[in-house]
MMTF fields as JSON, N, C-alpha, C and O atoms, coordinates in Angstrom:
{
  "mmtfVersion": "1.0.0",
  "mmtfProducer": "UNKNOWN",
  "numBonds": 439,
  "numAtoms": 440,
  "numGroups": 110,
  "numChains": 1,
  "numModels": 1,
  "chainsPerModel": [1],
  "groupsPerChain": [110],
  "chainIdList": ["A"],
  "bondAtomList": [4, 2, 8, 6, 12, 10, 16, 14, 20, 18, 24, 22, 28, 26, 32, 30, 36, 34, 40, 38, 44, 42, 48, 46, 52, 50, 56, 54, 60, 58, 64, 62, 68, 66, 72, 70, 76, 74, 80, 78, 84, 82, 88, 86, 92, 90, 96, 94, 100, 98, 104, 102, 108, 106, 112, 110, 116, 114, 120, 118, 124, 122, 128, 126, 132, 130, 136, 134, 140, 138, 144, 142, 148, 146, 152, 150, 156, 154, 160, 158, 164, 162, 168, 166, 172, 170, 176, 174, 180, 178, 184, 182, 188, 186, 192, 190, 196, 194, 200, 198, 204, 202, 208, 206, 212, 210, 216, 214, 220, 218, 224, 222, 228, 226, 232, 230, 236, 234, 240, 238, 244, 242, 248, 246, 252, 250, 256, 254, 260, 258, 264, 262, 268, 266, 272, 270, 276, 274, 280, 278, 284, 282, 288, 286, 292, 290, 296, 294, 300, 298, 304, 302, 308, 306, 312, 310, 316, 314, 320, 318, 324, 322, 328, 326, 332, 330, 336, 334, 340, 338, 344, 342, 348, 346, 352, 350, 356, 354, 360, 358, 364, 362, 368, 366, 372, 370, 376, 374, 380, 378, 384, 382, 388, 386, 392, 390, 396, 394, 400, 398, 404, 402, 408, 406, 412, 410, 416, 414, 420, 418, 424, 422, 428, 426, 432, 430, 436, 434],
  "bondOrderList": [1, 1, 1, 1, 1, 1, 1, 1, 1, 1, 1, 1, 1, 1, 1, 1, 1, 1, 1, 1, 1, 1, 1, 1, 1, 1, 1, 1, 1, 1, 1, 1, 1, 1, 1, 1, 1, 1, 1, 1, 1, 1, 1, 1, 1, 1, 1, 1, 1, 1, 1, 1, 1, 1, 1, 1, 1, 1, 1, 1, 1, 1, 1, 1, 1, 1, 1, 1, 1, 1, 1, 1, 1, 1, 1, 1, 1, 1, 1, 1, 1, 1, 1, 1, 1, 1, 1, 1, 1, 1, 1, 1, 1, 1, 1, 1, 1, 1, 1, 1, 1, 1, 1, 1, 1, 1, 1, 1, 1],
  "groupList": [{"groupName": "UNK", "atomNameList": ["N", "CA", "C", "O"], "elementList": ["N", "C", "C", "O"], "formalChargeList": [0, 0, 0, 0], "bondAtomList": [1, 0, 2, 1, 3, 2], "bondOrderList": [1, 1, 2], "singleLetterCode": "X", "chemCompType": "L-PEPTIDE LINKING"}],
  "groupTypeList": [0, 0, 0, 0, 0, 0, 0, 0, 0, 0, 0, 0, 0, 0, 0, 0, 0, 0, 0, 0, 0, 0, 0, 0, 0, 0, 0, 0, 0, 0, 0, 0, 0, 0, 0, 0, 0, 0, 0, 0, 0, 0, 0, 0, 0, 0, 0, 0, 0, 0, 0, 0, 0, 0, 0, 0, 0, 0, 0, 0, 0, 0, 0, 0, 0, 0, 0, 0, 0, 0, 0, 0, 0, 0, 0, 0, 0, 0, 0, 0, 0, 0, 0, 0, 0, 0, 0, 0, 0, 0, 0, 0, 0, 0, 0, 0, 0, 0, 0, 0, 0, 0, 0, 0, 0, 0, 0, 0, 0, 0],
  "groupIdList": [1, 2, 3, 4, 5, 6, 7, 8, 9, 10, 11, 12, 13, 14, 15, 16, 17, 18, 19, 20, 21, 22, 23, 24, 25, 26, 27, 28, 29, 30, 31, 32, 33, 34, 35, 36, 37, 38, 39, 40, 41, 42, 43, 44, 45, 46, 47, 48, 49, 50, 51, 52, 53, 54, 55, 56, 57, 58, 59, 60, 61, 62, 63, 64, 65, 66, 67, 68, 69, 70, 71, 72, 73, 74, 75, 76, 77, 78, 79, 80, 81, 82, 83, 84, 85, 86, 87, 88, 89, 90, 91, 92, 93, 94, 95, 96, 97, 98, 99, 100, 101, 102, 103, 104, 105, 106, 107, 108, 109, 110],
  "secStructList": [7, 7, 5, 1, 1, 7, 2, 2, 2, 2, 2, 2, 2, 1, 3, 3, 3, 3, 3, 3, 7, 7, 1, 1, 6, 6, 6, 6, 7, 7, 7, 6, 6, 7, 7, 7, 7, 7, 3, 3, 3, 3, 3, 7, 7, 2, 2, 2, 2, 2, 1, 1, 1, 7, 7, 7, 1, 7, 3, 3, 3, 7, 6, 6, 6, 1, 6, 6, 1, 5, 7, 3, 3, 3, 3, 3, 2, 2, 2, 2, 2, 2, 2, 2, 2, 6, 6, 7, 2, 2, 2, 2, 2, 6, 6, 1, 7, 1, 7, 7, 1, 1, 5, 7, 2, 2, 2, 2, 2, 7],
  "xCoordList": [120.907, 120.308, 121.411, 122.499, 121.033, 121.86, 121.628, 120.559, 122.365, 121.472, 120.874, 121.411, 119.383, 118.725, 119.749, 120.005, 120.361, 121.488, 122.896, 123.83, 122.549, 124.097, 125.335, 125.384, 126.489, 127.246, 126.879, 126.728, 126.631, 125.816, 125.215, 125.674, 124.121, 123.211, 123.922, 123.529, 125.023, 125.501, 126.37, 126.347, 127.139, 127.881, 127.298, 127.723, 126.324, 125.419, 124.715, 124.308, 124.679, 124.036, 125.569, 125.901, 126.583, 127.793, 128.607, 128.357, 129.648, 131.331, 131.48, 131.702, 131.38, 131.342, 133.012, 133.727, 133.356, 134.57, 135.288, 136.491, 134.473, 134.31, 132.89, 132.0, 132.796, 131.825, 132.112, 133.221, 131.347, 131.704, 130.671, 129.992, 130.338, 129.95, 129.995, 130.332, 129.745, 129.782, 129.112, 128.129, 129.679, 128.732, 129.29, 130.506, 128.118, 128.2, 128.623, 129.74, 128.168, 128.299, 129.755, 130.11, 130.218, 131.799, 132.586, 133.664, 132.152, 133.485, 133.132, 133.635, 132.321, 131.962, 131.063, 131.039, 130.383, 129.628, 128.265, 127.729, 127.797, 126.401, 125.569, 126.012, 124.76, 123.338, 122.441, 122.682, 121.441, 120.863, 119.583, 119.082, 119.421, 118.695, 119.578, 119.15, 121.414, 121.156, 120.877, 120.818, 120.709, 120.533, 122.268, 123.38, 122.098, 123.056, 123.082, 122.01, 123.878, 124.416, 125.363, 126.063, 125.169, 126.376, 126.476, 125.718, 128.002, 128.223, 128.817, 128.924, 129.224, 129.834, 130.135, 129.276, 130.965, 131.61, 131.332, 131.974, 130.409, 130.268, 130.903, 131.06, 131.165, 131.672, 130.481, 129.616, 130.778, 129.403, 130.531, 131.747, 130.109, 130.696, 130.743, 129.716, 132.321, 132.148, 131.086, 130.725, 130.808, 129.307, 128.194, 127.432, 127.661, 126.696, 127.462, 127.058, 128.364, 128.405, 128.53, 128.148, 128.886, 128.974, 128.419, 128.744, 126.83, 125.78, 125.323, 125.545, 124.234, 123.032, 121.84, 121.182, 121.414, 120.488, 121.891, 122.927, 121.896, 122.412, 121.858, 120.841, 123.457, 123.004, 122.46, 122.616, 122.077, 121.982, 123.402, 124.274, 123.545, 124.788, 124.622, 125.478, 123.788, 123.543, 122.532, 121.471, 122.95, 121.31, 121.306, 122.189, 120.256, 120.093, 118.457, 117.489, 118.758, 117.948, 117.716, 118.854, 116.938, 116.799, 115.615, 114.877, 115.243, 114.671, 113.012, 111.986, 113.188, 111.818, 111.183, 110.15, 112.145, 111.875, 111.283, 110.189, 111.923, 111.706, 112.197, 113.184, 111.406, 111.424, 112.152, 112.111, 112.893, 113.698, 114.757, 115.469, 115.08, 116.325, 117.055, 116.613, 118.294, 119.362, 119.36, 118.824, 120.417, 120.249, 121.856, 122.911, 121.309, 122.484, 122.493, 121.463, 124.06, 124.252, 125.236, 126.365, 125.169, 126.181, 126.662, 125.785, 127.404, 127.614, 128.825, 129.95, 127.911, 129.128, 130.502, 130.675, 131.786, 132.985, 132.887, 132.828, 132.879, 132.884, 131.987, 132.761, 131.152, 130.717, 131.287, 131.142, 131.942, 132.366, 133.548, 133.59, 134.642, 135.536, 135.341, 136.107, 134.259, 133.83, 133.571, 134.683, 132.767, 132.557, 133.578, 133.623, 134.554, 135.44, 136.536, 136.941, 136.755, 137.6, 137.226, 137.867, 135.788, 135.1, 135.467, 135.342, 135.839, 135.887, 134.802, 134.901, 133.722, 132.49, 132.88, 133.7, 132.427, 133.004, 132.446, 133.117, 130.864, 130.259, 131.013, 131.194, 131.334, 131.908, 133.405, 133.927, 133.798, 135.726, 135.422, 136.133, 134.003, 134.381, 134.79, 135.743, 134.261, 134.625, 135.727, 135.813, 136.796, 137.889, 138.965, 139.872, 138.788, 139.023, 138.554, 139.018, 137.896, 137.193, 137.902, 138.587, 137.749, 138.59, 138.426, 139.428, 137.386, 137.311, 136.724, 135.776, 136.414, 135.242, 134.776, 135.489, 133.012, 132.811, 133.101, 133.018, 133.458, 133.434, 135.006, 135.183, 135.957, 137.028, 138.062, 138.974, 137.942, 138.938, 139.548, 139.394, 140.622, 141.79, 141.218, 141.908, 140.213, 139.761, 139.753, 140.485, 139.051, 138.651, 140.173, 140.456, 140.736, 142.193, 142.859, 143.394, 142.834, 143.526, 142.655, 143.222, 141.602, 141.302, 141.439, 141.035],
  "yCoordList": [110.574, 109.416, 108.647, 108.387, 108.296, 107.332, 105.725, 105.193, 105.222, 104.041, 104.186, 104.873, 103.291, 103.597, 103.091, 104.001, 101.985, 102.036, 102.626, 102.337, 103.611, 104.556, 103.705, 102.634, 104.894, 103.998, 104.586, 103.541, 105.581, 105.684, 104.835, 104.265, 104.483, 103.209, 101.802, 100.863, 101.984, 100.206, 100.671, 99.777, 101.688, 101.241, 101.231, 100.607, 101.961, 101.383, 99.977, 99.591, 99.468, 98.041, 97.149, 96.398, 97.783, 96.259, 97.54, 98.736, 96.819, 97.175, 97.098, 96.005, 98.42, 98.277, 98.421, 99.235, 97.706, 97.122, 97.913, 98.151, 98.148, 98.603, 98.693, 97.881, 100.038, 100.479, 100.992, 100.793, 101.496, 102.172, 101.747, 100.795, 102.363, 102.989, 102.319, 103.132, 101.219, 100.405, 100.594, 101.334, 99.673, 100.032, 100.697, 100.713, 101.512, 102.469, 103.327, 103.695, 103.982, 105.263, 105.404, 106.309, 104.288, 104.208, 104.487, 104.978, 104.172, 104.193, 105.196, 105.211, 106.112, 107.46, 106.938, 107.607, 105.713, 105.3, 104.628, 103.632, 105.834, 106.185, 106.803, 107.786, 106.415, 107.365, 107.886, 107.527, 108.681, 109.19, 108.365, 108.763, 107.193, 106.091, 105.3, 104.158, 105.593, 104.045, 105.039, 106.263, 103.694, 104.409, 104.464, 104.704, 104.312, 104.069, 102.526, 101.925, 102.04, 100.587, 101.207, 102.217, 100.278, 100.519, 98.652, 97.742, 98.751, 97.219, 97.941, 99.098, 96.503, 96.665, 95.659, 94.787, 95.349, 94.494, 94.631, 95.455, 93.899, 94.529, 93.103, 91.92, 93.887, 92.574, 92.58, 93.399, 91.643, 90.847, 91.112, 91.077, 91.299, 91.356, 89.939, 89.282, 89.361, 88.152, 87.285, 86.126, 87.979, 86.838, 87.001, 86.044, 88.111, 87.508, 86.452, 85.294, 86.663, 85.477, 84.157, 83.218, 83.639, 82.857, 82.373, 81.187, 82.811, 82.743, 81.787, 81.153, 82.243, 80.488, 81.112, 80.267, 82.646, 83.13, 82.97, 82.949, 82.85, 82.873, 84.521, 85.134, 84.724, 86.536, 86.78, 85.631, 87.421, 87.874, 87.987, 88.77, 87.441, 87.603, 88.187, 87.842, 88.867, 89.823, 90.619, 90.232, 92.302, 93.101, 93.654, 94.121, 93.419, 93.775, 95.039, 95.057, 95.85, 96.981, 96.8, 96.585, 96.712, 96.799, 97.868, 97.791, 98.883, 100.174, 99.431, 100.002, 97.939, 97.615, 96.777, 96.131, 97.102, 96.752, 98.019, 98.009, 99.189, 100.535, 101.708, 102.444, 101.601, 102.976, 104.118, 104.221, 105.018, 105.844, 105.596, 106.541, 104.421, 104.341, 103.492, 102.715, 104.017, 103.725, 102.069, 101.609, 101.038, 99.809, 99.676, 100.308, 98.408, 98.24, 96.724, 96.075, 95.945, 95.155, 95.051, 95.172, 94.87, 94.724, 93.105, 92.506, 92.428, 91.256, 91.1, 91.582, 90.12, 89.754, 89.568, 89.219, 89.522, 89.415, 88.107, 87.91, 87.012, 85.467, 85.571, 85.242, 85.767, 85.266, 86.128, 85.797, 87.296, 87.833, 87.492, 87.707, 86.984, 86.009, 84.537, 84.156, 84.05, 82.718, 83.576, 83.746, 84.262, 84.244, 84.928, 84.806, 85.763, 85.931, 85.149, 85.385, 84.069, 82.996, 81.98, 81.135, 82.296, 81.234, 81.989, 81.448, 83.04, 84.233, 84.84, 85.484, 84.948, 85.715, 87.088, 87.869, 87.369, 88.589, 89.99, 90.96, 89.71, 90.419, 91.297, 92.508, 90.352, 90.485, 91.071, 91.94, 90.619, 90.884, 92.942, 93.807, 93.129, 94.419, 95.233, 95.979, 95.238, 96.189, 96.103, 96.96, 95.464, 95.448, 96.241, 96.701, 96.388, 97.404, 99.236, 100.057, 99.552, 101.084, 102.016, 102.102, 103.046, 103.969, 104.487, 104.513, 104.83, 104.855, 104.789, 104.141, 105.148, 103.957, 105.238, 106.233, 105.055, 105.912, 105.438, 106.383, 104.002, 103.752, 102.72, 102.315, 102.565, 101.849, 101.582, 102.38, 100.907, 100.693, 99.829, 99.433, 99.092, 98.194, 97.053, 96.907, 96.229, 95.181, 95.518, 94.857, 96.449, 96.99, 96.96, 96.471, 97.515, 97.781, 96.612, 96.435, 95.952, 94.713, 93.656, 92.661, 93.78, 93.192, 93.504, 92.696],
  "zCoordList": [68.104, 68.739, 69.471, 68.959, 70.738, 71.536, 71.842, 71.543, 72.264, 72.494, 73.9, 74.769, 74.134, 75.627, 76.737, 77.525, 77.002, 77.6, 77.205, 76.457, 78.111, 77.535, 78.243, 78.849, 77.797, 79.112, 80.457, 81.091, 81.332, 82.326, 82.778, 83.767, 82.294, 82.121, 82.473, 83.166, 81.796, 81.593, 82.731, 83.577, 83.135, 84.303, 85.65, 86.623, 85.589, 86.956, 87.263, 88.359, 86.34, 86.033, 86.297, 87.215, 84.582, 84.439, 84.486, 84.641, 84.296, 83.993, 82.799, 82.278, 81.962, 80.616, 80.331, 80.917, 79.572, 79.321, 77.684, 77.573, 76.798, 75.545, 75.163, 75.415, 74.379, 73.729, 72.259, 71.761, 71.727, 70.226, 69.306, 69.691, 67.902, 67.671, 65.986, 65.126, 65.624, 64.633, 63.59, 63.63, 61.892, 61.244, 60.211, 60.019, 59.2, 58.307, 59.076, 58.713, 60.238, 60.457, 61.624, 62.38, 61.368, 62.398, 61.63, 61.966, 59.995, 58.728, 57.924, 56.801, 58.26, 57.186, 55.784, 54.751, 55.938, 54.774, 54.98, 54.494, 56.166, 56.403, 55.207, 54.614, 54.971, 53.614, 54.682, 55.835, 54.456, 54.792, 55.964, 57.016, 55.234, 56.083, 56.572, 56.74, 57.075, 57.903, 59.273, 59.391, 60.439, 61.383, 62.427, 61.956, 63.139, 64.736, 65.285, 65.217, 65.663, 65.77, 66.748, 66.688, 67.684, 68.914, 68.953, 68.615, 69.63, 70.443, 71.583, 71.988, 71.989, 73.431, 74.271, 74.136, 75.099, 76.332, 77.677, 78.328, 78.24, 79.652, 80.647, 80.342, 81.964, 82.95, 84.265, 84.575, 84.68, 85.602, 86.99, 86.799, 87.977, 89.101, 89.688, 89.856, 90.083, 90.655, 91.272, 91.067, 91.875, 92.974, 92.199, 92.339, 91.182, 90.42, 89.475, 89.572, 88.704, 87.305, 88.321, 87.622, 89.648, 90.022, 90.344, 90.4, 90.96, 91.556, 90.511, 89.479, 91.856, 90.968, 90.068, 89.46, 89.869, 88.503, 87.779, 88.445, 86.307, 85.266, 84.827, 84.502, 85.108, 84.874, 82.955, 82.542, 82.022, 81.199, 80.243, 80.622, 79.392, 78.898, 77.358, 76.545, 77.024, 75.88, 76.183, 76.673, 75.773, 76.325, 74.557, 73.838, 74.396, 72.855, 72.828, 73.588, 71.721, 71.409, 70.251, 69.834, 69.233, 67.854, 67.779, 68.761, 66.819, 66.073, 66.227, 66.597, 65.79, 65.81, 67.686, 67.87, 68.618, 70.015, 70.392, 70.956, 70.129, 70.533, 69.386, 69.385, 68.701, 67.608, 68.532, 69.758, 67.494, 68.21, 68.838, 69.177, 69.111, 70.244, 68.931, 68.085, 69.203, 68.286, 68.75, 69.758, 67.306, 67.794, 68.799, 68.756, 69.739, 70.578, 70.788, 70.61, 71.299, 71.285, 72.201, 71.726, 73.329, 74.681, 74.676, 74.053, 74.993, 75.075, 76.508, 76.638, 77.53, 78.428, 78.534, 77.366, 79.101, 78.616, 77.904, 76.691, 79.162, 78.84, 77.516, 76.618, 77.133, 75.842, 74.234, 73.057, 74.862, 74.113, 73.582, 72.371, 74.102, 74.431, 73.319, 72.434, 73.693, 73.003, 72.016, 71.516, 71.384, 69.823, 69.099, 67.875, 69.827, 69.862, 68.747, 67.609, 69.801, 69.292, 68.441, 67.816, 68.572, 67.242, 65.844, 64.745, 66.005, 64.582, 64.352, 63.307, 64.879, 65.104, 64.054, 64.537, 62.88, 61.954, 62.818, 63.172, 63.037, 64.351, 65.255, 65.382, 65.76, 67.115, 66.911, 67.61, 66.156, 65.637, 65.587, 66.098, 64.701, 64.449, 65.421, 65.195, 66.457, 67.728, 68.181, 69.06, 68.078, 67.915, 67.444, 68.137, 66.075, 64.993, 65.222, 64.43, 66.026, 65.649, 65.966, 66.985, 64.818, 64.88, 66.401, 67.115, 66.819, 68.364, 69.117, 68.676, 70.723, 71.129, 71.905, 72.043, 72.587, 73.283, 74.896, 75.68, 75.567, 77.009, 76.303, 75.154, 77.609, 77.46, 78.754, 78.972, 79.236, 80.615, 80.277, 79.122, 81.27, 81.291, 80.422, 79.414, 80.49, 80.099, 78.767, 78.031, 78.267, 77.193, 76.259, 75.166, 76.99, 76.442, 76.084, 74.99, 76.842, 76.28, 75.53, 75.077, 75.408, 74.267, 72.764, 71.927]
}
């Protein structure tokens, strides 16, 4: 199972910044029922985040939005950033993973 926005998906849309693969099943202490948990970092292209719609700054998937599709949790840089620095435990994990499936410069230095 993947998540419905792959990175494919997310880089035709954002600038996925970091991805991976969280969870029980990132640390080898998956059971038989958990499922798939993805996060992720995406970036907004200048003239939209500047613009006047307020782009989307979390795209979220949960098992009970769409049965079958693994859960997902993308989060904008800028807000990723803020919960970030709030200590967000959430958010800190993706940080840590043994390894990621999408990762560029941004990604990297975070």
């Amino acid at each position: 199972m993947s998540p419905a926005f792959t990175v494919e998906d997310i880089e035709g849309e954002w600038v996925l910044a970091l991805a991976g693969l969280v969870g029980s099943r990132a640390y080898g202490l998956a059971t038989a029922e958990s499922d798939e948990d993805y996060m992720g970092v995406f970036q907004i292209e200048t003239p939209k985040l500047l613009g006047l719609d307020k782009p989307n700054e979390t795209v979220t998937n949960t098992h009970l939005d769409h049965p079958g599709v693994a859960d997902y949790t993308y989060q904008e840089l800028g807000k990723f950033c803020r919960l970030a620095l709030g200590g967000n435990p959430t958010i800190l994990e993706l940080l840590w993973l043994p390894k990621y499936i999408a990762q560029n410069d941004t990604g990297t230095t975070l």
